[in-house]
C-alpha angles and dihedrals in degrees: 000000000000134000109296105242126212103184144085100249126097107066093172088063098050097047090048085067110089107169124093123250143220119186122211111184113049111146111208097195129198113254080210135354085241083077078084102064108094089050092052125077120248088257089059098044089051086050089049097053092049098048107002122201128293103287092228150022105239089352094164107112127028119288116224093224126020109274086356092271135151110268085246104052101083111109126249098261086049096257118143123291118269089027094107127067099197095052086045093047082049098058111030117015099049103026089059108020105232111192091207135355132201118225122216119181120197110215129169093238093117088054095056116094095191084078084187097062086041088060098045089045087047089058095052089044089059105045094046081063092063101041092043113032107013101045099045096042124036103198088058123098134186139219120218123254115214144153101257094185093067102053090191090058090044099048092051096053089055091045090052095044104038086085089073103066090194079078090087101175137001104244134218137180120247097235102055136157102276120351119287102248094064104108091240078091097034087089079058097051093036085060096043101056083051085071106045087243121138118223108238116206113199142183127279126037130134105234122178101308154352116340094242137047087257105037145269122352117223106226146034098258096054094047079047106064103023088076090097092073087063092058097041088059095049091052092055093047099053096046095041088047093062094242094144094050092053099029094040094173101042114121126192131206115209101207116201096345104115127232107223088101094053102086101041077051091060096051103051089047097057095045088044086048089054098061108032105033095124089082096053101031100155083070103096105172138061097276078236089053080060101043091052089049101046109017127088131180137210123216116227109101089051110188108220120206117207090250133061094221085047088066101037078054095059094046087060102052082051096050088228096172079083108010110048118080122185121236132171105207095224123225101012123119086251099056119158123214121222094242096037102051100067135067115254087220093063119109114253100243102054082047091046084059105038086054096047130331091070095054087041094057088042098058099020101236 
């Protein structure tokens, strides 16, 4: 796979790229926290003004950029990046033509104990969406912010939302509280499988304690690319917990998380559920049998085995020709360009779907 660009050379590239393409991790992002005003009652706006919000998702080692952005995303008055829709429209609608793109916005609300004042700021999360990003721009699309660890708070923001169908998944963090399995979500999930709308995990949170099973790593790297512990938990936990047998329609999206752990994954649950099946007997299936019915992957990070044949491999045991849906992660420092993520040597179809049929049949757009 080539050099990921992130600027706005190489037309001969771009115009050699004939699929269309839907984009699933675009993080719009507030300039300030004071954007919300106008969505928050005068009691949270007071609250706001005396404690204010945690300051960052996973904040907990040092980034090796701000906000983790591309040097060049920052907008042209110097705001965050992913606050402006124009710039963003700039640099990544129109340069690359995205057909639709999925916005998730990272907010502080799981890291917010008063879960009050993180519904209330949820709510205003997700209506300044609407104002400010859908309405404005039609190819956009929008993930629900909720507090996952209410479920009632949660379910009624999805109740109130699931009349917009430009509200396309509910989204969570992948360190959360508890794991995700544990019916203290289930009233969540129960809702939103009332609405058709699938639940996205994606990377980042804080959780209860350290990122890893022996405490905190010391660098970014390490906190980089461990985040896959954190997915591979909740997995497990949804699957172990018994969440598919008694939410049979429910469809999760793992979002920059990777999936070269997945299968590996597969194979040490069933042969764990062999053994040991008596402890979880309301599962009735293989937990791979599960994964491969409920589970889908984006594809921004890519891992990228030395080999050609490695990766097609890997495809394969993912069954990425459904289940694989491309993403950029604009504007992260890793973003991944539409005609530089994927392999030349790939067949169309299966590209034709990673880039945009997958994520289509998904959210129904």
């Amino acid at each position: 796979m080539e050099e990921t660009k992130t600027f706005k050379g190489d037309e001969k590239e771009r115009t050699r790229r004939k699929f269309p393409v839907i984009d699933c991790d675009i993080h719009n992002t507030l300039s300030s926290e004071t954007v919300l005003y106008p969505y928050l009652s005068e009691r949270w706006r007071r609250h706001h003004q005396m404690l204010g919000a945690p300051d960052r998702v996973g904040g907990y080692v040092p980034r090796g950029m701000p906000y983790g952005a591309r040097y060049d995303a920052w907008t042209p008055s110097g705001n965050r990046p992913g606050s402006d829709l124009n710039f963003l429209q700039e640099q990544l609608l129109d340069l690359w033509d995205i057909e639709y793109g999925i916005l998730n916005c990272l907010t502080p609300v799981c890291e917010m104990p008063n879960l009050e004042y993180a519904a209330a700021f949820a709510r205003a999360v997700n209506d300044w969406q609407v104002d400010e990003w859908l309405d404005p721009d039609p190819r956009l699309r929008a993930s629900m912010i909720v507090v996952c660890d209410d479920s009632k708070f949660a379910s009624q923001e999805i109740n109130r939302l699931a009349k917009d169908s430009r509200f396309v998944q509910i989204l969570l963090l992948a360190r959360t509280m508890e794991p995700l399995g544990r019916r203290k979500y289930w009233e969540m999930y129960e809702t939103a499988v009332s609405h058709d709308l699938p639940i996205g995990i994606h990377f980042t949170g804080v959780g209860v304690g350290p990122i890893t099973a022996v405490g905190k790593p010391a660098h970014y790297i390490e906190d980089h690319t461990g985040m896959t512990q954190a997915f591979q938990t909740q997995v497990t936990s949804l699957v172990c917990e018994g969440v598919f047998e008694h939410f049979p329609t429910l469809k999760v999206a793992l979002i920059e998380g990777g999936f070269a752990w997945l299968p590996p994954l597969m194979w040490r649950l069933d042969r764990a559920w062999k053994k040991l099946r008596d402890e979880v007997p309301y599962l009735k299936r293989l937990p791979s049998e599960y994964i491969r019915d409920h589970f889908w992957m984006t594809t921004q990070p890519i891992e990228e085995p030395p080999k050609p044949e490695y990766f097609q491999q890997l495809l394969q045991h993912i069954n990425a020709d459904e289940r694989l849906m491309f993403a950029t992660d604009y504007p992260h420092w890793d973003f991944d360009s539409p005609d530089h993520t994927l392999p030349t040597n790939l067949p169309p179809k299966l590209k034709r779907n990673i880039m945009a049929e997958n994520a289509r049949a998904f959210y129904r757009l």
